[in-house]
C-alpha positions in Angstrom: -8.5 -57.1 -27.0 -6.7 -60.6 -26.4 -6.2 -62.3 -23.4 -3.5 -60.5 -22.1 -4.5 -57.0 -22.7 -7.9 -58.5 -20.9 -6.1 -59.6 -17.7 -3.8 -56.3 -17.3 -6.6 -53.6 -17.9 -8.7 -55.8 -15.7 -6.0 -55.4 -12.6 -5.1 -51.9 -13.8 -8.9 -50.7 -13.1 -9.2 -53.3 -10.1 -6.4 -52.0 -8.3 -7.7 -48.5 -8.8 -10.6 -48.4 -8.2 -10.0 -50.4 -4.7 -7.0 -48.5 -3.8 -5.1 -52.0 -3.9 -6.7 -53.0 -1.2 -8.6 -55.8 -2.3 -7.2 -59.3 -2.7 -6.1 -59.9 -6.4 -7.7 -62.2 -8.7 -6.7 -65.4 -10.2 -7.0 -65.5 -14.0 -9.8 -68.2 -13.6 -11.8 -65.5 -11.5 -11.0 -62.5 -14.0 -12.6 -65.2 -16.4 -15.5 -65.9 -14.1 -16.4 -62.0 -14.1 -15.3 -61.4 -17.4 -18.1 -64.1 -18.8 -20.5 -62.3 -16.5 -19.9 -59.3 -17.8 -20.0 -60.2 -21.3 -23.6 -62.1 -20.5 -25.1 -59.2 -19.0 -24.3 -56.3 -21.4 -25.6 -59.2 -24.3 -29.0 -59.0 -22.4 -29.4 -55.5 -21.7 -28.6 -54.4 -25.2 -31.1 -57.0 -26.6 -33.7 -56.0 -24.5 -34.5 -52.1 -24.7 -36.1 -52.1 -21.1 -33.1 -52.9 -19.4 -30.3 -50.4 -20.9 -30.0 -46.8 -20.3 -30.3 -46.0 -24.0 -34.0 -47.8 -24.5 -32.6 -49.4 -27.4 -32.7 -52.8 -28.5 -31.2 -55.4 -31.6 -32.7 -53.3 -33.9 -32.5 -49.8 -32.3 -29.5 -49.0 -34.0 -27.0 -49.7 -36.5 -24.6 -50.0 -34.0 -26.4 -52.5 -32.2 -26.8 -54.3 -35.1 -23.0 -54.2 -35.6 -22.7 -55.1 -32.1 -24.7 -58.3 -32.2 -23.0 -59.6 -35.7 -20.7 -61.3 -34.8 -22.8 -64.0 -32.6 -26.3 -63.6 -34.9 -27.0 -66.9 -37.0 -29.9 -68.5 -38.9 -31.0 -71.9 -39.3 -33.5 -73.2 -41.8 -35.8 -76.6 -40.4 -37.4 -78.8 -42.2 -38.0 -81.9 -40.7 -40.9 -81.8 -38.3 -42.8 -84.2 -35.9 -46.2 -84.4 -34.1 -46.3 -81.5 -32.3 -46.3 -81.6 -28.1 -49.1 -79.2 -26.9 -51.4 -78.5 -29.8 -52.0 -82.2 -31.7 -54.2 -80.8 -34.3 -53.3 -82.8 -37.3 -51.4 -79.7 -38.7 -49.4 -78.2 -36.0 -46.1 -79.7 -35.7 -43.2 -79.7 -33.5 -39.7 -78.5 -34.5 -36.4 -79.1 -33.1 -34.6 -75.5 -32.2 -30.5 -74.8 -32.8 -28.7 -76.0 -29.8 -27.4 -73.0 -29.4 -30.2 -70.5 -29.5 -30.2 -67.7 -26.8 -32.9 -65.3 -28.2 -34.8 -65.2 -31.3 -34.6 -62.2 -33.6 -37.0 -62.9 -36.4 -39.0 -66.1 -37.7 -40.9 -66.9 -40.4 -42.8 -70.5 -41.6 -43.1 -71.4 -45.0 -46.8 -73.6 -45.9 -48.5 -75.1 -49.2 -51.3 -73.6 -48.9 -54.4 -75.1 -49.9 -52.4 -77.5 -51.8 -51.2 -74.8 -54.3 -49.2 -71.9 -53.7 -46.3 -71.5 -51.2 -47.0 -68.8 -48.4 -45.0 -67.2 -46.3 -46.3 -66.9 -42.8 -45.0 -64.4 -39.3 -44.5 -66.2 -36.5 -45.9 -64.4 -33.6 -44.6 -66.0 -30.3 -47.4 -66.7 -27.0 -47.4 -68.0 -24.0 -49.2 -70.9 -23.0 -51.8 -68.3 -21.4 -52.4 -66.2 -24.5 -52.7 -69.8 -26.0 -55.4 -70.8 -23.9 -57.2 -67.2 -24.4 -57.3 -67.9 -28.3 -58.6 -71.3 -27.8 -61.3 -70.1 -25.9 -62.0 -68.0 -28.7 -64.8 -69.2 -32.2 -61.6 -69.3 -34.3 -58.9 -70.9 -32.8 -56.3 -70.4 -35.4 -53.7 -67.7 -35.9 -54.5 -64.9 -38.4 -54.0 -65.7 -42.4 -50.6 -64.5 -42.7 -49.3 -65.5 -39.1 -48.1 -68.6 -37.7 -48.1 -69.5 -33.9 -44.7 -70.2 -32.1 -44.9 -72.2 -28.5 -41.9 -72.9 -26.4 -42.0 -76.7 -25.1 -38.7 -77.5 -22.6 -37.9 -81.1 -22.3 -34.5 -83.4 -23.2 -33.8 -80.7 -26.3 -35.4 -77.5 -26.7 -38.5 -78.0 -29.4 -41.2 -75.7 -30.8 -45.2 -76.2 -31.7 -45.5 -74.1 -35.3 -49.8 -73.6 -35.0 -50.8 -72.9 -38.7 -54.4 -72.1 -40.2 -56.4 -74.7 -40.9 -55.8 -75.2 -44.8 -51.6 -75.1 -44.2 -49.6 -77.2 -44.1 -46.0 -77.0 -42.9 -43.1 -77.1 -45.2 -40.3 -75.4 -43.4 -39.3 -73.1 -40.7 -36.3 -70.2 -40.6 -35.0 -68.3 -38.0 -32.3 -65.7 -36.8 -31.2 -65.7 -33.5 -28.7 -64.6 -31.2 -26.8 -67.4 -29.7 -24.6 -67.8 -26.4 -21.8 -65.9 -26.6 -18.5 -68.2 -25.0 -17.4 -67.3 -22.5 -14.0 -65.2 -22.3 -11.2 -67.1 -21.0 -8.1 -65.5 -20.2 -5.8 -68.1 -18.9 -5.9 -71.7 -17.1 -8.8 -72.4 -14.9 -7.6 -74.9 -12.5 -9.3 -77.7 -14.0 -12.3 -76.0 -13.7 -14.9 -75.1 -16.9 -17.0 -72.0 -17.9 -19.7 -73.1 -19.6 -18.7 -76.0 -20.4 -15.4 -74.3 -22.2 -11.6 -74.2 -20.5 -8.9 -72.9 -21.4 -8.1 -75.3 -24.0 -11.3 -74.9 -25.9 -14.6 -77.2 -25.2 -14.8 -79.7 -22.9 -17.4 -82.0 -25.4 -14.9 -84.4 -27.2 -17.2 -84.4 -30.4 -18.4 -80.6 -30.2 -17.7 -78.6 -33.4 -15.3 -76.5 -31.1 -13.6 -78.5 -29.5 -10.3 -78.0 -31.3 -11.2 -74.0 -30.2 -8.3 -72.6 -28.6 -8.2 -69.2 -26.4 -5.6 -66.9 -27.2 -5.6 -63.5 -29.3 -9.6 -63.9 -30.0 -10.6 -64.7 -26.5 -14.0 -62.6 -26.8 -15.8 -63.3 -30.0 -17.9 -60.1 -29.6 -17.4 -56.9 -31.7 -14.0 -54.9 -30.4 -16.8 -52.3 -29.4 -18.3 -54.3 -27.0 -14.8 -55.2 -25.1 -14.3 -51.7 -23.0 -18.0 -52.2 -21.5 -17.1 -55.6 -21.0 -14.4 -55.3 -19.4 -15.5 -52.3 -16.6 -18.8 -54.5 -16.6 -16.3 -57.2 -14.9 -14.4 -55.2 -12.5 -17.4 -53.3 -11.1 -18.7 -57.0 -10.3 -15.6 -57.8 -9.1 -15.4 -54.8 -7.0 -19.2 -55.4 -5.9 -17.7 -59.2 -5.1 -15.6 -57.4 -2.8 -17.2 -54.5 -0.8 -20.8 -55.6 -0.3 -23.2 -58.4 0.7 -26.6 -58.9 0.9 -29.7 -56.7 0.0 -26.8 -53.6 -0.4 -25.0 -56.4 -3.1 -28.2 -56.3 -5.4 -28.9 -52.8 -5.3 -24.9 -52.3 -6.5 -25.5 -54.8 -9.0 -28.2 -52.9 -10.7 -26.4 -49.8 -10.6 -23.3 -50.6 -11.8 -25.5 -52.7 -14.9 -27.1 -48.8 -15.7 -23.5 -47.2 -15.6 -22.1 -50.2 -18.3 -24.2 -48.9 -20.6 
């Protein structure tokens, strides 16, 4: 859809569905639930547990299809001491900027200062990390690499490698951030961090981005969910408050699906 078939189906379904009783929207606020929309049915298809269907990235082709459009890779190279584990061979890695969830990793290491070796990273938390140290070998397995999260001024990672690797480079595809779907002028305001005009960062690479005919860069599949994903918030918005406002929320997120 572009923006304008966005903004009349929005107010066609709106108005229906609350006998044109409610109030109608401005097109910053059909943007507002619009994003929203488009956030939520991103998460629930990733993750299995929270869709009707139980199925995730890779439960489908169709999912797969679904998620193209916004999947990317990035191959990293340069490293630097790492920030939790400071063994001599763990390093720390910079992660895209734009990285929402990760799909796969992998970390390539010389390996005894011979061959090149692939390795699986298998994320942990920082209390599965303390559970292996606590362990006689305090390494991942041979063929595995250990991936932990550290937040500070930019996003970085600690790659934990066996004892004889050493580091060499780092690839990963992820699913990043969809922008959000702008249908019209904002009022000087911004949706993450985007307006009508494109992004608000002078220097960012889409800054020249300007809405119009492509106003949701996820597959044409995806737009019907997204858009009654929208107007069921914005209806919610509208009728109900409170603990009665959540329990609305969750149901309308299972009928989406």
């Amino acid at each position: 859809m572009d923006y304008q078939e966005f903004s009349w189906r929005f107010d066609t379904l709106y108005n229906n569905i609350t006998s044109n009783q409610a109030p109608g929207l401005s097109e910053a606020e059909k943007s507002m639930f619009l994003t929203k929309g488009e956030d939520e049915i991103t998460k629930n298809y990733f993750n299995p547990k929270s869709n009707k269907l139980q199925e995730g990235f890779d439960g489908s082709q169709k999912r797969q299809i679904d998620f193209s459009s916004i999947t990317s890779t990035s191959t990293i190279s340069e490293f630097s001491t790492a920030l939790f584990d400071t063994r001599s061979n763990s390093k720390s890695a910079v992660l895209p900027t734009d990285l929402w969830m990760v799909v796969n990793e992998k970390v390539l290491v010389t390996r005894n200062s011979a061959e090149n070796t692939e390795l699986v990273v298998k994320p942990i938390s920082f209390e599965e990390y303390d559970r292996f140290m606590s362990k006689p070998f305090k390494r991942p397995l041979r063929d595995q690499a250990w991936r932990l999260i550290n937040n500070g001024s930019s996003n970085k990672a600690d790659l934990i490698v066996g004892p004889g690797d050493i580091i060499t480079s780092y690839k990963l595809r992820y699913v990043r951030r969809p922008k959000p779907i702008i249908i019209g002028d904002l009022d000087g305001l911004t949706i993450n961090g985007y307006t009508w005009g494109g992004a608000v960062t002078p220097d960012s690479p889409d800054a020249t981005k300007v809405y119009g005919d492509n106003c949701c860069e996820l597959d044409q599949i995806l737009h019907e969910e997204i858009l009654q994903r929208a107007v069921e918030l914005a209806k919610i918005a509208w009728t109900t408050t409170g603990g009665d406002n959540t329990e609305a929320v969750l149901t309308a997120g299972q009928r989406s699906e």
